[in-house]
KEMAR-59513 format. One line per 4 residues: number of its first residue (from 1); their letters; for each residue x, y, z of C-alpha. Coordinates in steps of 0.5 Angstrom, whole numbers. Example, Ala and Ser with C-alpha at 12.3 -4.5 7.8 and 13.67 -1.06 7.14 Angstrom:
<recs>
1> AS> 25/-9/16; 27/-2/14
</recs>
This chain:
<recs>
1> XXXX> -2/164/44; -2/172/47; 4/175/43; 7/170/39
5> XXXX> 9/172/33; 7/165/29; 11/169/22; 17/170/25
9> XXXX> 16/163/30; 15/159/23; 21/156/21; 25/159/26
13> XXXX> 29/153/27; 31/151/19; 36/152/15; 30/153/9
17> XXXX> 29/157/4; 30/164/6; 35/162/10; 40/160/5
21> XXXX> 37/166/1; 40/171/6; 46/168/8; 49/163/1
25> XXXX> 53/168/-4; 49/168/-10; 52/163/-14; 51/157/-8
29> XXXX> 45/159/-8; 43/158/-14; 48/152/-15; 43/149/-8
33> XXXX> 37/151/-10; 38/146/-17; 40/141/-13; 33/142/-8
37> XXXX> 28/144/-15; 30/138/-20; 34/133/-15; 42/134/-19
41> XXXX> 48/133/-15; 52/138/-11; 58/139/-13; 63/139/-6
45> XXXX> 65/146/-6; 59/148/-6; 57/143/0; 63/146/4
49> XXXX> 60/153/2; 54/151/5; 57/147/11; 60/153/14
53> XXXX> 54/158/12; 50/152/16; 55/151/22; 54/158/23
57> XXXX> 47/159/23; 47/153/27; 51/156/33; 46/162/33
61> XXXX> 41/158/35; 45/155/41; 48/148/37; 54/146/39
65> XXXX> 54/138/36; 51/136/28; 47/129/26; 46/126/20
69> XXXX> 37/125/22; 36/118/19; 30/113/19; 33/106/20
73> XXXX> 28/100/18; 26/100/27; 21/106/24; 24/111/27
77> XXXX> 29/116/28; 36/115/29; 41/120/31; 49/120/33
81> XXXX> 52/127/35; 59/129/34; 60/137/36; 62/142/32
85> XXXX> 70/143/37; 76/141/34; 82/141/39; 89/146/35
89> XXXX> 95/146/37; 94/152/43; 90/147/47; 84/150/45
93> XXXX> 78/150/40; 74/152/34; 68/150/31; 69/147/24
97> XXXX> 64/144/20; 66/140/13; 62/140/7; 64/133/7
101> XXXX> 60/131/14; 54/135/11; 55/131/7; 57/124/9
105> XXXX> 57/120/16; 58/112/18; 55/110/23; 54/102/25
109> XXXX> 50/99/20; 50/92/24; 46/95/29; 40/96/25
113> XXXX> 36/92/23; 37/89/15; 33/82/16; 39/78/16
117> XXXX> 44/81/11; 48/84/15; 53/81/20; 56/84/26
121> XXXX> 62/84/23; 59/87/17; 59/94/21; 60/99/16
125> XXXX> 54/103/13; 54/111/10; 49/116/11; 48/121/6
129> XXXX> 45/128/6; 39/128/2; 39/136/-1; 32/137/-2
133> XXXX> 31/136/6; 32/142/11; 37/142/16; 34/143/23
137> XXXX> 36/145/29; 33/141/35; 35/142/43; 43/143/42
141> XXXX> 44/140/36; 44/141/28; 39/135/25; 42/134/17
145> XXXX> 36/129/13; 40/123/11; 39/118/7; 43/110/10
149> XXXX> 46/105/6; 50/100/7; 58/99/5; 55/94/0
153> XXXX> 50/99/-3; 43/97/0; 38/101/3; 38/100/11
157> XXXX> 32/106/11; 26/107/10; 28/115/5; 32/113/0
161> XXXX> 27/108/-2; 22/113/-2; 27/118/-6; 28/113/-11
165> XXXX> 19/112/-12; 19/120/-13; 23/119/-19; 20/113/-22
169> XXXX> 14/117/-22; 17/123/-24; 20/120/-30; 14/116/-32
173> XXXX> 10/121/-32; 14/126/-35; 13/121/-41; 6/122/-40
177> XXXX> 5/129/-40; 10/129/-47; 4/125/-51; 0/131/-49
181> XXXX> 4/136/-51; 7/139/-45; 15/139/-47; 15/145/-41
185> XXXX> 14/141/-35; 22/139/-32; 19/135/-25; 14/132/-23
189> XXXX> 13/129/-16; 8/127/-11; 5/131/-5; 3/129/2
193> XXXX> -1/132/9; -3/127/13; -8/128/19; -5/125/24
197> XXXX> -9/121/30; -7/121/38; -9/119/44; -7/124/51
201> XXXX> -7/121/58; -4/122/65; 3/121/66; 1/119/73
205> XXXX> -4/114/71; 0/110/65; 6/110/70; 1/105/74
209> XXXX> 0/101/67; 6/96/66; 2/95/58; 1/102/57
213> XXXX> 9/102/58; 11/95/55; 7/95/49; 3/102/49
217> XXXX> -4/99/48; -7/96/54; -8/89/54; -13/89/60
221> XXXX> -19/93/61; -26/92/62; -31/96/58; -33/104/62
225> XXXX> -40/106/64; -39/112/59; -34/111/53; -36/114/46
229> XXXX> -43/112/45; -46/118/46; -42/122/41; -40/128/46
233> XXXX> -33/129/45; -32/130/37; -30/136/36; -33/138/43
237> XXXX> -29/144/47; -23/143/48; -21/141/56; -17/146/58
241> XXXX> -10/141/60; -12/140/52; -11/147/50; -5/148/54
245> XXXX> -2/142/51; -4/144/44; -2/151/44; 6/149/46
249> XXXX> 5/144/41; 4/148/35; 9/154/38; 14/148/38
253> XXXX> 12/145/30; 11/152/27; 19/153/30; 20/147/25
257> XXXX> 17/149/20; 11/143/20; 5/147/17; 0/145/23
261> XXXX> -6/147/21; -12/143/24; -13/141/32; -20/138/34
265> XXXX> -22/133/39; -23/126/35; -29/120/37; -26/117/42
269> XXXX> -25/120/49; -18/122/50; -17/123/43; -15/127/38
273> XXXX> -13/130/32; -7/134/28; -7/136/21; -2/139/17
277> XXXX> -2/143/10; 1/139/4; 8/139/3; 13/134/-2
281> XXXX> 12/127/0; 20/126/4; 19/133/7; 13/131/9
285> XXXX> 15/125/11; 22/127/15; 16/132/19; 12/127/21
289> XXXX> 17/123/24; 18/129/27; 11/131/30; 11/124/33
293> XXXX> 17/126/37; 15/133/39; 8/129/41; 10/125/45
297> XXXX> 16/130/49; 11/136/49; 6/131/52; 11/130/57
301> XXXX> 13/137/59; 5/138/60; 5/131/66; 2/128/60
305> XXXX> 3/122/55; 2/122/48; 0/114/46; 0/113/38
309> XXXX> -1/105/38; -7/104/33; -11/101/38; -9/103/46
313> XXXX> -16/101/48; -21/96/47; -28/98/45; -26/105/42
317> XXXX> -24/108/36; -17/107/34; -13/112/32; -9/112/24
321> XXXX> -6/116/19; -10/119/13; -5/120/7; -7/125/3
325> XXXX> -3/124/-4; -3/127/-10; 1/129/-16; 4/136/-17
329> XXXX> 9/139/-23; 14/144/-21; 9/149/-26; 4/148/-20
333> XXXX> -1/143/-24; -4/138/-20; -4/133/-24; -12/130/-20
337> XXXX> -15/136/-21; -20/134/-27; -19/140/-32; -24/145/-35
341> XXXX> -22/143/-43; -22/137/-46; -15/136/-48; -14/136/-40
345> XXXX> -20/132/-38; -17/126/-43; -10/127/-39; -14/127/-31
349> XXXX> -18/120/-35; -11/117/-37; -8/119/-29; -15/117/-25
353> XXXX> -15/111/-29; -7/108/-27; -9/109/-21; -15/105/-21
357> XXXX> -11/100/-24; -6/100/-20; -8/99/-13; -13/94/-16
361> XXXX> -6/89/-19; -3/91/-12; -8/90/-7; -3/86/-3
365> XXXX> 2/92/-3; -2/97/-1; -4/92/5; 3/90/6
369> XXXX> 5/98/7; 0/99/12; 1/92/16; 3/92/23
373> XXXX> 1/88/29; -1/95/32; -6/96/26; -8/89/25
377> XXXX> -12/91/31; -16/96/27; -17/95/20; -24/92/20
381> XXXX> -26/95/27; -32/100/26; -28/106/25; -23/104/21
385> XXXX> -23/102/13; -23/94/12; -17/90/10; -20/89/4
389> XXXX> -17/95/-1; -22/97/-6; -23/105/-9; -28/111/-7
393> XXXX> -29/116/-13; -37/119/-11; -43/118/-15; -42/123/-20
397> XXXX> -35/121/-22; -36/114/-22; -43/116/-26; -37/119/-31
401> XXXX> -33/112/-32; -40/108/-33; -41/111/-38; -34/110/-41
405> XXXX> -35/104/-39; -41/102/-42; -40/106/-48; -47/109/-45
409> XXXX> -50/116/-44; -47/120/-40; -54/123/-37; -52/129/-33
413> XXXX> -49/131/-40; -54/132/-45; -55/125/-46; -48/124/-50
417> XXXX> -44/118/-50; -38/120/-47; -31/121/-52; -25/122/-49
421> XXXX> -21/127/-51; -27/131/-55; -31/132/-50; -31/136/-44
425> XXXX> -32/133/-37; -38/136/-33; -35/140/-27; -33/136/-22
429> XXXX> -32/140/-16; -28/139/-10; -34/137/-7; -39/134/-11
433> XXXX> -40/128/-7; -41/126/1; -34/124/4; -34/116/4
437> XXXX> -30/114/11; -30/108/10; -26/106/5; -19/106/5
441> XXXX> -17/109/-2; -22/115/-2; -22/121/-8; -23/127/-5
445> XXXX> -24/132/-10; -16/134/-12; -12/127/-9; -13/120/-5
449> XXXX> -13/119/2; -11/113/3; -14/112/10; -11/105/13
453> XXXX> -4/108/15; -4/107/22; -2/112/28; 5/110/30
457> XXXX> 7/108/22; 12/112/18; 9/114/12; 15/113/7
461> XXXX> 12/105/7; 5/107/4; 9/113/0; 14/109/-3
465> XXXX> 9/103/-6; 3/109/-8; 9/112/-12; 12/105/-15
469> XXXX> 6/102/-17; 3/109/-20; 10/110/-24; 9/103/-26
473> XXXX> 2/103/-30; 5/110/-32; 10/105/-35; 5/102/-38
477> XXXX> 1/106/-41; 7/111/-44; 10/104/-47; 3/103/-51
481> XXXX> 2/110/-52; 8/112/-55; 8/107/-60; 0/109/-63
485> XXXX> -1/112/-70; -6/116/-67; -6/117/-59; -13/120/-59
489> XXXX> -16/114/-62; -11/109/-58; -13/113/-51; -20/112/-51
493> XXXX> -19/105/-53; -14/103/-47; -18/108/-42; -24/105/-43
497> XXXX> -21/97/-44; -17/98/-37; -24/101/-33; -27/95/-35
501> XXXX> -22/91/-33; -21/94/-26; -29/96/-25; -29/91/-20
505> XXXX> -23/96/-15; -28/100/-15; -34/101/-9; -38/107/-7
509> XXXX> -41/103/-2; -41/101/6; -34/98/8; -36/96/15
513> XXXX> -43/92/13; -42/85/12; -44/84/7; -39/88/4
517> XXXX> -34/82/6; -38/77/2; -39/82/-4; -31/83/-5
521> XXXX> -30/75/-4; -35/75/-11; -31/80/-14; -24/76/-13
525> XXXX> -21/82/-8; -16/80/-3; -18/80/4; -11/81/8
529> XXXX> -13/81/14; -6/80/19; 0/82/17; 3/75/16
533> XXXX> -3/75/11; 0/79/7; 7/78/8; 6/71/4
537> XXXX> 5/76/-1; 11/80/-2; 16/76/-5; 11/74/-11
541> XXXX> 14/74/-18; 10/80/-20; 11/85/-14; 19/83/-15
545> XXXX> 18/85/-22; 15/92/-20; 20/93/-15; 26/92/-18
549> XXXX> 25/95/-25; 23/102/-22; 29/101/-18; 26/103/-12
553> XXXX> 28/96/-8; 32/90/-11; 31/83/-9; 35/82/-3
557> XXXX> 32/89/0; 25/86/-1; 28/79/3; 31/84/8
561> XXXX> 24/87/9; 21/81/9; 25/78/14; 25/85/19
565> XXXX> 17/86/19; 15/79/21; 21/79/26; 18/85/29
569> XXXX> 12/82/29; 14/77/33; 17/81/37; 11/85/39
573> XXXX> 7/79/40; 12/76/44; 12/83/49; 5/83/49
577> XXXX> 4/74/52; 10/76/56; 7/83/60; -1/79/59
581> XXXX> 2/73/64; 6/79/69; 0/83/70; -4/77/72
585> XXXX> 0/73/76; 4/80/80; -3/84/79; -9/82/78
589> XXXX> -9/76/81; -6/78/87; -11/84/88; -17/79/87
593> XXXX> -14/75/93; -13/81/98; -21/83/96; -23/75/97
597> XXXX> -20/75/103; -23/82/106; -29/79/104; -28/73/107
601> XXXX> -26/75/114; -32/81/114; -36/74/113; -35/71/120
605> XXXX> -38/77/123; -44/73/121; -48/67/123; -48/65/117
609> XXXX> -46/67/111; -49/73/107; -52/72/99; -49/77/98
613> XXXX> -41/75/101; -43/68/98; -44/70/92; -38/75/91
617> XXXX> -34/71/93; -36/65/89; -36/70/83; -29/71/85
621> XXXX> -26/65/86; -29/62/79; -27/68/75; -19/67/78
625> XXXX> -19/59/78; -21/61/70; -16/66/69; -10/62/72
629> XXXX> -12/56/68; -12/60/62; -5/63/64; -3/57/64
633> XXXX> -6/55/57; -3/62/54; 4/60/56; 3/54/53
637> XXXX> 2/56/47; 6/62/47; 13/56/48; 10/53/42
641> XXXX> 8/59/38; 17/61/39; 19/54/37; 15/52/31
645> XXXX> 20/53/25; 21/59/21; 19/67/22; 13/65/17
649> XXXX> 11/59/21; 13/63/28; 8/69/26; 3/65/23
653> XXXX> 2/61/29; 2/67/34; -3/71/29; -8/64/29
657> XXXX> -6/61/36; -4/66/40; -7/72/39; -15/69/40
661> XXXX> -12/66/47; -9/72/50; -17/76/47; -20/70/51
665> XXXX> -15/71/57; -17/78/57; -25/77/58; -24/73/64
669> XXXX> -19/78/68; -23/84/64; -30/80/68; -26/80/74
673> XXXX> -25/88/74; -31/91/76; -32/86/82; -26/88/85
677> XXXX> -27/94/90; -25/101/88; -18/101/93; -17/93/90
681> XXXX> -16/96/83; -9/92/81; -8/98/75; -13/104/73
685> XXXX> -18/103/70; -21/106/62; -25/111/66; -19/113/69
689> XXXX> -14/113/63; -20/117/59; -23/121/63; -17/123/68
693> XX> -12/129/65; -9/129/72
</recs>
């Protein structure tokens, strides 16, 4: 890093905090900082205040244009500039900035995806400063965190959903924490560090691959002589085109404020890690979407390019998005933390067991926030958690609720049977237990990490559902709780019957075996394993009620949404049939024929044919007389898949019909690789993509 000064770099280019302390009048600040600590709205004058502070301070910093920053249902980031100049009467111009553009655009809302509701005619939408994010500036331009709505009022964005399961939980879990006693506590919300997973190649060589370009995984490629199995690239020294890449990566997040706290090399070769500090879940989220942008263009700058898909190699590792969340109050307590009292170990009980009640009632929606063509590819894959959604808690936390369970003995506890609200836990410390990498929903300590988010997906999807479905049972719980004549007796009852009830979510166990698979199918968890699996279930009765009563979306937000991602399914797969049949006919078997025939010529120098000529070729020729044949087949069946009726059916038949035809095209161009002679190769190889920074 030489000299730089990471204190004064951090945060250098966002109107934070400090920032608006040193430069708003005492009374604007104070006005601002309400609205960013307890969410309440901003009065116009202040927005204006704020604005002309804001424009200023943005001007400092070389901007010369605002953007209402907002993440459009495409999963990720749209941004429309206007300058700050306005024309006078002189000819000439000033830089002017409204509290009113601070808080208000209108971009067109009809080119953005909203699953049919919207018409091209139907073009207005609104973007709307959302406070209790920080303003950026990124290249020329002052980057405000929005929330977009239609004319109509319908979430087309992934944040204002987001924003509205933030304040679900708080509410419902205010009503909690009342039934312990605690009036003190104002706000409540949830937070977020996710550990970030990437794969860095050559540009040179990605510009060689149509796949890498057109689909960001690669659709041919047979297995290297070297990939991970000798397990010499986790946390192995770093490559120094590497350390080059990640230092001016960290200058250029630390200049955003995104707390980059953890670089390292991952399993596979050519990947690797970032991971951040926690921060609230929405800044959170606006920082992730962020660091993919900056990932990618500062891989650029370095000849490189950064690639996110969940599984841009066969036969490697894939690459995801470990989603710690936890539950925070604005006097500091993190509410997963199990406590040194009886009083705070009953109410770390009642917050442990929603949450196990509510992944189990809503397996299908954390699978569903998880899904996408990309991780299809690698839920279920061995480094991945399986589809099936089920909750890690480590031996002695699950030794702890056997014996509430079971109204057992608790044995690390001097053999007392375990009383809610009377006893006193046994210290549970961060790491009471080893790490279970193989579930999807893992405890660790002090928080989830919800391990099946994939690399490229946008972390407002799992947070919102996280957040709706815990705020949920909270509901529950406060409305069975309040109505108690005595709350202690009423909790150990409803703790005790909902562990019972939710026991089977709870596994400790190997994700990858087999048998786990089998195991859950016995225990009645669903086993989701695409997205159109899991999409079926969606618009069930019980997803729409939890939904709409916690306000998060309506009804006709949900059909949108489920009419966008089976789309952009579709979609994906239709690019990836497309790209596969071009690169065979315009590639692969054009490269096997040049081959085919400088073997053939060099075969007439002999008086007959030689073993070794003769059965190359016959190898060759079989081999492309396969893959022509299957081309044609996946074709076919590529037609048929687009033209079978709805956007259910048109998923469902590329998930079940397609998909495994393009693996079994793939075999056969993949066994044609390693025949070809090195200069006939129609695209790098994985030992070039993996092993080549250059």
């Amino acid at each position: 890093m030489g000299e730089t000064n990471v204190p004064e770099l951090f945060g250098s280019l966002v109107f934070n905090q400090k920032v608006m302390r040193e430069r708003l009048p005492g009374k604007t600040y104070e006005a601002l900082k309400k609205t960013l600590d307890d969410g309440v709205p901003l009065p116009l004058d202040v927005a204006n205040e704020v604005a002309d502070v804001m424009k200023t301070w943005a001007i400092e910093k070389g901007a010369t244009h605002f953007t209402h920053w907002f993440q459009p249902l495409t999963g990720i980031t749209a941004e429309k500039h206007d300058s700050f100049i306005t024309p006078q009467k002189d000819g000439t111009v000033i830089m002017t900035f409204s509290g009113k553009e601070l808080v208000k655009g209108e971009p067109d809302a009809s080119s953005f995806p909203s699953g049919g509701h919207r018409a091209t005619f139907e073009a207005r939408g609104y973007t709307v400063w959302d406070p209790t994010a920080y303003p950026f500036v990124k290249e020329h331009t002052l980057c405000i965190p929005t929330a977009f709505c239609s004319y109509t009022g319908e979430a087309l964005d992934k944040k204002t959903p987001l924003l509205r399961s933030m304040e679900a939980l708080n509410e419902q879990t205010l009503r909690v924490l009342k039934l312990f006693g605690n009036k003190t506590v104002t706000h409540v919300t949830t937070t977020v560090g996710p550990e970030q997973e990437y794969f860095i190649v050559s540009e040179r060589l990605y510009k060689m691959r149509k796949d890498l370009r057109m689909t960001g995984r690669t659709l041919f490629g047979a297995k290297p002589v070297k990939g991970q199995e000798m397990d010499d690239q986790y946390f192995a020294a770093l490559d120094p085109k590497i350390v080059e890449y990640m230092e001016d990566l960290n200058e250029t997040l630390w200049k955003y404020g995104i707390l980059s706290k953890t670089e390292h090399n991952e399993v596979a070769p050519a990947q690797h890690e970032m991971a951040p500090i926690f921060t609230t879940t929405n800044l959170s989220t606006d920082q992730n979407q962020l660091t993919m942008e900056i990932m990618k263009k500062v891989a650029r700058r370095h000849g490189l390019v950064c690639l996110l898909h969940e599984k841009p190699f066969a036969g490697v590792n894939g690459s995801g998005k470990h989603n710690n969340w936890s539950i925070s109050t604005n006097e500091g307590e993190n509410l997963l933390e199990p406590g040194a009292t009886p009083e705070k170990n009953a109410q770390f009980l009642l917050f442990l067991t929603a949450i196990i009640k509510a992944v189990d009632e809503n397996q299908d929606l954390l699978r569903i926030s998880v899904a996408s063509a990309g991780n299809d590819h690698r839920l279920g894959a061995n480094e991945a958690p399986p589809a099936i959604m089920s909750v890690y808690l480590g031996d002695e936390l699950h030794a702890v609720l056997q014996s509430i369970k079971d109204g057992t003995p608790y044995d690390n506890k001097k053999n007392l049977k375990m009383t809610i609200g009377v006893d006193v836990l046994p210290p549970i410390p961060k790491d009471s237990t080893d790490r279970n990498r193989t579930s999807p929903f893992a405890f660790t300590g002090n928080k989830f990490e919800f391990r099946s988010v994939g690399s490229s997906l946008s972390i407002a999807g799992p947070n919102t559902t996280l957040n709706s479905i815990v705020a949920y049972t909270l509901k529950e719980f406060a409305d069975e709780l309040e109505g108690a004549t005595d709350f202690n007796a009423a909790l150990q009852t409803l703790i005790k019957r909902e562990i019972n009830a939710h026991w089977r979510i709870l596994f400790n166990g190997n994700g990858y075996d087999a048998s786990w698979v089998e195991e859950a199918k016995k225990r009645g968890l669903l086993n989701l394993r695409t997205l159109p699996d899991s999409m079926e279930h969606y618009l069930d009765k019980k997803n729409i009620k939890l939904y709409t009563e916690m306000g998060v979306y309506t009804e006709t937000e949900m059909q949108s949404h489920y009419e966008i991602k089976l789309e952009k399914y579709c979609q994906v797969l239709n690019i990836e049939v497309e790209t596969m049949l071009e690169m065979i006919y315009k590639d692969i078997l054009p490269a096997a024929f040049k081959y085919v025939d400088v073997i053939g010529r060099t075969a007439k120098y002999f008086t007959r044919t030689p073993y070794a000529q003769k059965t190359l070729l016959d190898q060759i020729v079989s081999l492309t007389d396969k893959l022509y044949k299957s081309a044609e087949e996946l074709a076919k069946k590529h037609e048929a898949a687009k033209a079978s009726g709805d956007v259910m059916k048109v998923a469902r038949a590329y998930a079940d019909v397609v998909l495994p035809h393009m693996e079994t095209t793939r075999s056969i161009a993949d066994q044609i690789e390693p025949l070809l002679g090195e200069e006939y190769k129609p695209f790098p190889s994985y030992e070039d993509l993996l092993f080549v920074k250059s």
